[in-house]
C-alpha positions in Angstrom: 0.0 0.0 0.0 2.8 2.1 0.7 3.4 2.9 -3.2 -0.2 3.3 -4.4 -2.1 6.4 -4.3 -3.1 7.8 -0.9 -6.8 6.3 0.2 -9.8 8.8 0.2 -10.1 10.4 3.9 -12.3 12.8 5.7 -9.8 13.2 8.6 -10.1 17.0 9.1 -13.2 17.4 7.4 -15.9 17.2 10.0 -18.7 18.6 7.6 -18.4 15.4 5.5 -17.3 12.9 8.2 -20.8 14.1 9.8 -23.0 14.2 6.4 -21.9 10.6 5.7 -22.6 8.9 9.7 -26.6 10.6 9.0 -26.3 8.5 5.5 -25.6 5.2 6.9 -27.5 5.5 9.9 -30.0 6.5 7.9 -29.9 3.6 5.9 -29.4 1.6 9.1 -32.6 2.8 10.3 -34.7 2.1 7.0 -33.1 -1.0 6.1 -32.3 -2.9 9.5 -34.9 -1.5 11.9 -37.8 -0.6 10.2 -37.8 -3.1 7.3 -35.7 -5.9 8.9 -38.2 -6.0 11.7 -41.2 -6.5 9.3 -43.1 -9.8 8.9 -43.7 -8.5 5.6 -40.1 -8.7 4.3 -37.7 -11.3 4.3 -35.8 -13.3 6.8 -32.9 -13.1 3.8 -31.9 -12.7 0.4 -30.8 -16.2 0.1 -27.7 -16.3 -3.1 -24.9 -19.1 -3.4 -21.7 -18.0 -2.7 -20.3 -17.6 -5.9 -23.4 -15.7 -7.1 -22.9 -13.5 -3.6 -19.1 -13.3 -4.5 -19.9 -11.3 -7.3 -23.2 -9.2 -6.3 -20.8 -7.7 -3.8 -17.5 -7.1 -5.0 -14.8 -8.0 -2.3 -12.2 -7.5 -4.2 -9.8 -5.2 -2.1 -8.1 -2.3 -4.0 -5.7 0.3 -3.9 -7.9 3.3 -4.4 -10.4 4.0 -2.4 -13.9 4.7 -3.6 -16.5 7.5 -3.6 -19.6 8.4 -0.7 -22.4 7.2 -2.7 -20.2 4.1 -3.6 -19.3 3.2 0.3 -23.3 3.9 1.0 -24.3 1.6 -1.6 -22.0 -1.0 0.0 -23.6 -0.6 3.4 -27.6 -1.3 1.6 -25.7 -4.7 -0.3 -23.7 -5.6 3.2 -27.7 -5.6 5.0 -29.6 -6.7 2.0 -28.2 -10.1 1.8 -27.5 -10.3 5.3 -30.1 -12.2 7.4 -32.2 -10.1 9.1 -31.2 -11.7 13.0 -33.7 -9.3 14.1 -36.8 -10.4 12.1 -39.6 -11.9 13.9 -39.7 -15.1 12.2 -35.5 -15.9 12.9 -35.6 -18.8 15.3 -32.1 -20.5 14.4 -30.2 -19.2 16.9 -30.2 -18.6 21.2 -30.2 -14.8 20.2 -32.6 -12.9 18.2 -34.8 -9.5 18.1 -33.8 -5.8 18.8 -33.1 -3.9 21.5 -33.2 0.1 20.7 -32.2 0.7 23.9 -29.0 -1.9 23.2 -28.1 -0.6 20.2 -28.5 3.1 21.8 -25.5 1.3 23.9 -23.2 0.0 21.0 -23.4 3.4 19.5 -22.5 5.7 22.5 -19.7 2.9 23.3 -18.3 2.5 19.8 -18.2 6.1 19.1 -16.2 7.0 22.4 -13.7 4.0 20.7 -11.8 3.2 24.1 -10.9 0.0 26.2 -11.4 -1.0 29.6 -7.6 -0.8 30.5 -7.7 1.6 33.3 -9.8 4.3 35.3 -8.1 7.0 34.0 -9.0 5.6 30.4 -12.3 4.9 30.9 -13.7 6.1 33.9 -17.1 5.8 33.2 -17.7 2.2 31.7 -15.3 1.2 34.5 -17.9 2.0 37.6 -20.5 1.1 35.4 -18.9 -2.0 35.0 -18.3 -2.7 38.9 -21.9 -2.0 39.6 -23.1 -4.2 36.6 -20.7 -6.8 38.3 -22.0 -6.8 42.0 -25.9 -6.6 41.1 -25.1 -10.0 38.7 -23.3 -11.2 42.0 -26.3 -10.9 44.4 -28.2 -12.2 41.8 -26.3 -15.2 42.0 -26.4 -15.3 45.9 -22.7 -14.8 46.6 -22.0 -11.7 49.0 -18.4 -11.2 48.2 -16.4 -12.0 44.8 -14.7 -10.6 41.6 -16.5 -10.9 38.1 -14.8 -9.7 34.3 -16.8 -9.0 31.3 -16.3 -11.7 28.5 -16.8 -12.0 24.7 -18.6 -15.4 24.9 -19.5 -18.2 27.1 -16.1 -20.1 25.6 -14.0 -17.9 27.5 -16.1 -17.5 30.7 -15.4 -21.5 30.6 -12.2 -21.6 30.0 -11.8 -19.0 32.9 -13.3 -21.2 35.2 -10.7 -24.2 34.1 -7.9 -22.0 35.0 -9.1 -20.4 38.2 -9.9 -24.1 39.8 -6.5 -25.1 38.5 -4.7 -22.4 39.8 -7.0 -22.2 43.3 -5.7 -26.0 43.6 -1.7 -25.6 42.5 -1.0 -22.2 42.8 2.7 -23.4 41.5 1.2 -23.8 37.9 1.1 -20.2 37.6 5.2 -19.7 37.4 6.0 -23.5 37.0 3.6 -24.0 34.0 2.4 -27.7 33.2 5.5 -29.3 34.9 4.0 -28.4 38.6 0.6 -30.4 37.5 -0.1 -34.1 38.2 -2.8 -35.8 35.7 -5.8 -33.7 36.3 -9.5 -34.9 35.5 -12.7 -32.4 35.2 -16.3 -33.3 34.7 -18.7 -31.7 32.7 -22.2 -33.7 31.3 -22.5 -35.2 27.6 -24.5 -32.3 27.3 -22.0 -29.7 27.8 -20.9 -26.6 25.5 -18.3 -28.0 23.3 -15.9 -25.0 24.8 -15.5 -27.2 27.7 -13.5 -29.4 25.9 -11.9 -26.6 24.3 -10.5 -24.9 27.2 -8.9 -27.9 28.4 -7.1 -28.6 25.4 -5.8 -24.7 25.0 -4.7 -24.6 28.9 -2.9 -27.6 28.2 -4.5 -30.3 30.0 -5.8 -32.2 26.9 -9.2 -33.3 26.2 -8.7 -36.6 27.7 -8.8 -35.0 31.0 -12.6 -34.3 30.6 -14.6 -37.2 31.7 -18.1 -36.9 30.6 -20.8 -37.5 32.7 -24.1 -39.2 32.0 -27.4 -37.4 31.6 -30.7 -38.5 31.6 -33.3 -38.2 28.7 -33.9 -34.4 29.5 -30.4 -33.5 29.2 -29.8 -32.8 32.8 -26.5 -34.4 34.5 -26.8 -37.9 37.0 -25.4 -36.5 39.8 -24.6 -40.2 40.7 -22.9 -40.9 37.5 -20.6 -37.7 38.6 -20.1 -39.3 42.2 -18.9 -42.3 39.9 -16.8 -41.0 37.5 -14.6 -39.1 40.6 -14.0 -42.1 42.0 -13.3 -44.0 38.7 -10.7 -40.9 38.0 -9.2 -41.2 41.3 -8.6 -45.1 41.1 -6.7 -44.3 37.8 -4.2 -42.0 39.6 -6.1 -38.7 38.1 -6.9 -35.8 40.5 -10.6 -34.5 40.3 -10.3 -30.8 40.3 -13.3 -29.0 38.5 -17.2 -30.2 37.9 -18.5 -27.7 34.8 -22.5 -28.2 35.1 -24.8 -26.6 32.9 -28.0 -24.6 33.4 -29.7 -24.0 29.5 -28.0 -26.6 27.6 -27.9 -25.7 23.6 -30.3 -28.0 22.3 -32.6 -29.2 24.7 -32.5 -25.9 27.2 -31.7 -28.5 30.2 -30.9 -27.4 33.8 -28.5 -29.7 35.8 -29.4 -30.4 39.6 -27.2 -28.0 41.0 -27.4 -28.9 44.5 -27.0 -32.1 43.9 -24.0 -31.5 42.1 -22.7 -29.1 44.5 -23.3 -32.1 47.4 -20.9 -34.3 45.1 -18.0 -31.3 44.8 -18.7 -30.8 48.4 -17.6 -34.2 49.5 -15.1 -34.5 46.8 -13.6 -30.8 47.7 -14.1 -29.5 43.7 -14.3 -26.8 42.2 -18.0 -26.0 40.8 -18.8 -23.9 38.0 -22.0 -23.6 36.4 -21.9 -22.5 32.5 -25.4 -20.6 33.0 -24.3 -18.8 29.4 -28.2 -19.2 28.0 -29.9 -20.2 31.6 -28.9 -17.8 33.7 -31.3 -15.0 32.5 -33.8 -17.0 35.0 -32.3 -15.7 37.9 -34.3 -12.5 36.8 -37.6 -14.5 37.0 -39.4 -15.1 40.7 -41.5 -17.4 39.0 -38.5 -19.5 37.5 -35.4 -18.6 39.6 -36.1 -22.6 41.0 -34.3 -23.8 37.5 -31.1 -22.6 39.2 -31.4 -23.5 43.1 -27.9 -24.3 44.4 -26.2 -21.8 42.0 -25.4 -19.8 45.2 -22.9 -22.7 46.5 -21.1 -22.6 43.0 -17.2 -21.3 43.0 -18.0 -19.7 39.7 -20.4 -19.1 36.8 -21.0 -17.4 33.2 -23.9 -16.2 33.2 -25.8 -13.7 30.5 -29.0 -12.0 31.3 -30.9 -10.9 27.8 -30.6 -7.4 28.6 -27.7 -7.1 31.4 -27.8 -2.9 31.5 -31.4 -2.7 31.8 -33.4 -2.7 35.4 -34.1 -6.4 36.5 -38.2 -5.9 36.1 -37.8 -4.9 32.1 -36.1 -8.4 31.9 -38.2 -9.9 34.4 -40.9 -9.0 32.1 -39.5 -10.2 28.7 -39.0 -13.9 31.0 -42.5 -14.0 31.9 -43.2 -12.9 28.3 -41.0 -15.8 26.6 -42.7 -17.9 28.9 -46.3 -17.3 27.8 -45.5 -17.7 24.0 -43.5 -20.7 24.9 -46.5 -22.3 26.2 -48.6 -21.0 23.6 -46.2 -22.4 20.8 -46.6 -26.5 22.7 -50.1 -26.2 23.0 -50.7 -25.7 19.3 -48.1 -28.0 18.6 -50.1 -30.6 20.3 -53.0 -29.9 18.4 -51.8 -31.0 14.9 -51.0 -34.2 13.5 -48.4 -32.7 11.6 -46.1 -31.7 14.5 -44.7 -34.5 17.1 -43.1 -32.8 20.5 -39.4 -34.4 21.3 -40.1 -33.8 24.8 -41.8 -31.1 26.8 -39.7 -28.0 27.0 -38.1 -27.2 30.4 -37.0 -23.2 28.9 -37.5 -21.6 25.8 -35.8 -24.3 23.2 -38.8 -26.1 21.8 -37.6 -29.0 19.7 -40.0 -31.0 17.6 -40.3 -32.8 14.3 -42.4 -31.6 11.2 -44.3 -35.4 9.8 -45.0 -35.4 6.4 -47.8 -36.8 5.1 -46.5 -40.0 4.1 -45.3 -40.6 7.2 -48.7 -39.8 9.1 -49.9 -43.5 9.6 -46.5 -45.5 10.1 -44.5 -44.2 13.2 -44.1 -47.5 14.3 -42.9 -49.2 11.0 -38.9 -49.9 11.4 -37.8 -47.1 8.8 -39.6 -44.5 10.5 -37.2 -42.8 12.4 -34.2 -42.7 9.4 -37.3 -41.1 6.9 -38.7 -39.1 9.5 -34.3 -37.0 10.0 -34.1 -36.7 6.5 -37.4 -34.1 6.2 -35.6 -31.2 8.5 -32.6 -30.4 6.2 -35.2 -30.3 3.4 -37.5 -28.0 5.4 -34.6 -25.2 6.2 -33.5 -25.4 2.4 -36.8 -24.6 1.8 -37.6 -21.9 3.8 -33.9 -20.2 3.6 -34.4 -19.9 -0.1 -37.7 -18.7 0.2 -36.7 -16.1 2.7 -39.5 -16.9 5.2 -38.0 -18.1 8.5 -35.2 -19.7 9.9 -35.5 -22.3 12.2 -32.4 -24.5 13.5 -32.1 -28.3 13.4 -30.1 -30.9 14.3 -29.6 -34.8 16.0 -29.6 -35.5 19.5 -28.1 -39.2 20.2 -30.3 -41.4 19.3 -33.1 -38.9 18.1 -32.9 -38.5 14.1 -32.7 -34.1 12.9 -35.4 -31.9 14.7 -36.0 -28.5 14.7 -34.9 -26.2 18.0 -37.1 -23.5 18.0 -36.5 -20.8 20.2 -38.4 -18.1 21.7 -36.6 -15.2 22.6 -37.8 -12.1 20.5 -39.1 -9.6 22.4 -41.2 -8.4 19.6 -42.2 -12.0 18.6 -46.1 -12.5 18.9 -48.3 -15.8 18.7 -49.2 -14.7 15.1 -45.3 -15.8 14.0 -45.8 -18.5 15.9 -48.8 -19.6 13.5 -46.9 -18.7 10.5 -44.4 -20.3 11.8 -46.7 -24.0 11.7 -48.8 -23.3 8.5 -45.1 -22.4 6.9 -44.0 -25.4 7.9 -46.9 -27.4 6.8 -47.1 -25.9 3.0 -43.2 -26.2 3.0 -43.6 -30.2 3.6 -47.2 -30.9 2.0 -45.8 -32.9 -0.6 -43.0 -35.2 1.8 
């Protein structure tokens, strides 16, 4: 870059710098918020990637390029993007908009600074130690530290190094060579970043044993009590139990006091990845889901809406619950929608059956024809643009879809669409 021709700047032009940030957010608000909201349009602009490729130009050139040309790259960059925030985009544990979030993520990218220090960031820095201490009493613990993290993989993987280091301190100068053969637990169900954190700090995966859970998902506390015995006859040394509270799939809650009865005997660390449960502790009605959480060493927890008041989110919980409800009951009432189990949160997984598959559940191909309609389904509808819905296996279980409700603005009119689209998508399976 050094020899081409100087890029196109506004630096010292605050007129244009100014005229330009009104453009995009202007198209920002037109195009994200207003229509990317909207029932009416859709989900996404559904193009192969080569086809994409070309639509948008990537190539990445010396020169730089004109106002209207950089605007007209912001409408392509949202037009075939999916709309995350549509009402009818179940795929994923996030979805829906927050003004008063995104209010946030403009104040906070605009000021551009880090949490290094105070005197860098005075502000966000209280903010943060008060954010910090309500989400500990939440939890139940009266005294504690907390950090801010970009994802519950590294919350996870800073709970394997705390119960490491809280057990050999040495590790910390002496590195690997001051550790015996460790062993952690964590249920089949876990986040897959358990796994990961043990092989980046080191320890390998093979010294996560995996514990047993029943046909909800949630973690045998007996099977636990097992495997730490098991590890210790091998010459291992228990350490860590990782439980879960909102598994991915299933939305499962392990039995924390349980648990926390088994680390207590076993002297353990216990840290609950509460990454897409822990928003309950906002709920009176289902804070239960997480009883024992308080006798935890550590946890990573997310509420939906961590820098708003505690009754907004309280709210949106009771909300979710309601359409959540709503959704199973109407599933139950069609032939065309079997229930994999009832729903313990917000994931509500079920398959779609076809019509030729109506009158023979129990003939001994059933369950391989039955996986094979989901992937068709979601080609469907993505190229369509209509909704997006999430499926997958679970053990023995063929592909189901993992619906989840956790739009605010989501209302039990999607959730009909939501069936009817389903069923004109797979009338003629």
């Amino acid at each position: 870059m050094a020899d081409s021709q100087p890029l196109l700047s506004l630096d010292g032009d605050a007129v244009a710098a100014e005229a330009l940030l009104r453009d995009v957010f202007e198209i920002v608000v037109d195009e994200v918020i207003r229509k990317g909201t909207s029932a009416s349009e859709k989900v996404c602009e559904w193009r192969e990637p080569e086809e994409l490729k070309q639509l948008l130009d990537l190539e990445l050139r010396n020169e730089g390029e004109s106002q209207e040309q950089i605007l007209e790259r912001c409408r392509a960059v949202i037009r075939y993007s999916v709309k995350t925030c549509h009402p009818r985009f179940f795929n994923q544990l996030f979805s829906g908009l927050d003004p008063h979030a995104l209010a946030g993520r403009i104040v906070t990218e605009s000021l551009n600074t880090s949490q290094y220090t105070y005197e860098i960031a005075p502000v966000f820095v209280l903010m943060e130690d008060e954010v910090l201490k309500k989400l500990r009493a939440l939890v139940g613990w009266s005294s504690g530290d907390g950090i801010f993290c970009p994802g519950g993989s590294i919350s996870n993987m800073y709970a394997v190094n705390l119960a490491r280091y809280q057990r050999y301190p040495d590790c910390k100068q002496r590195g690997l060579w001051a550790l015996p053969p460790l062993a952690l637990f964590t249920s089949e169900e876990c986040h897959y970043s358990v796994k990961k954190g043990a092989a980046f700090l080191g320890l390998g995966t093979d010294s996560v044993r995996m514990v047993k859970a029943d046909e909800r998902g949630k973690m045998i506390p007996e099977d636990l009590e097992r495997q730490v015995g098991l590890a210790e006859a091998e010459g291992a040394v228990p350490f860590l139990v990782s439980a879960t509270s909102g598994t991915t799939v299933l939305g499962a809650f392990d039995p924390l006091e349980a648990v926390a009865d088994v680390c207590q005997r076993h002297g353990l660390w216990l840290h609950v990845d509460a990454a897409w449960g822990g928003s309950v502790l906002l709920s009176q009605t289902h804070r239960h889901l997480l009883n024992g959480i308080q006798r935890t060493c550590s946890s990573a927890a997310t509420g939906p809406r961590p820098a708003t008041c505690s009754s907004r989110t309280s709210s949106m919980m009771w909300l979710w619950t309601l359409e959540t409800r709503y959704l199973v009951e109407e599933l139950k009432k069609r032939e065309t929608f079997e229930l994999v189990m009832e729903p313990e949160f917000v994931n509500v997984c079920f398959w779609f059956v076809p019509p030729s598959l109506r009158e023979k559940k129990g003939s001994p191909d059933y369950g391989e024809r039955l996986a094979k309609v989901a992937p068709i389904l979601k080609e469907r509808m993505v190229r369509k643009g209509s909704m997006m819905i999430g499926y997958q296996p679970h053990g023995t279980r063929g592909n189901f879809f993992r619906m989840v409700v956790a739009n605010p603005a989501l209302t039990r009119a999607d959730m009909d669409f939501l069936l009817n689209e389903l069923e004109r998508l797979g009338q003629d399976l």
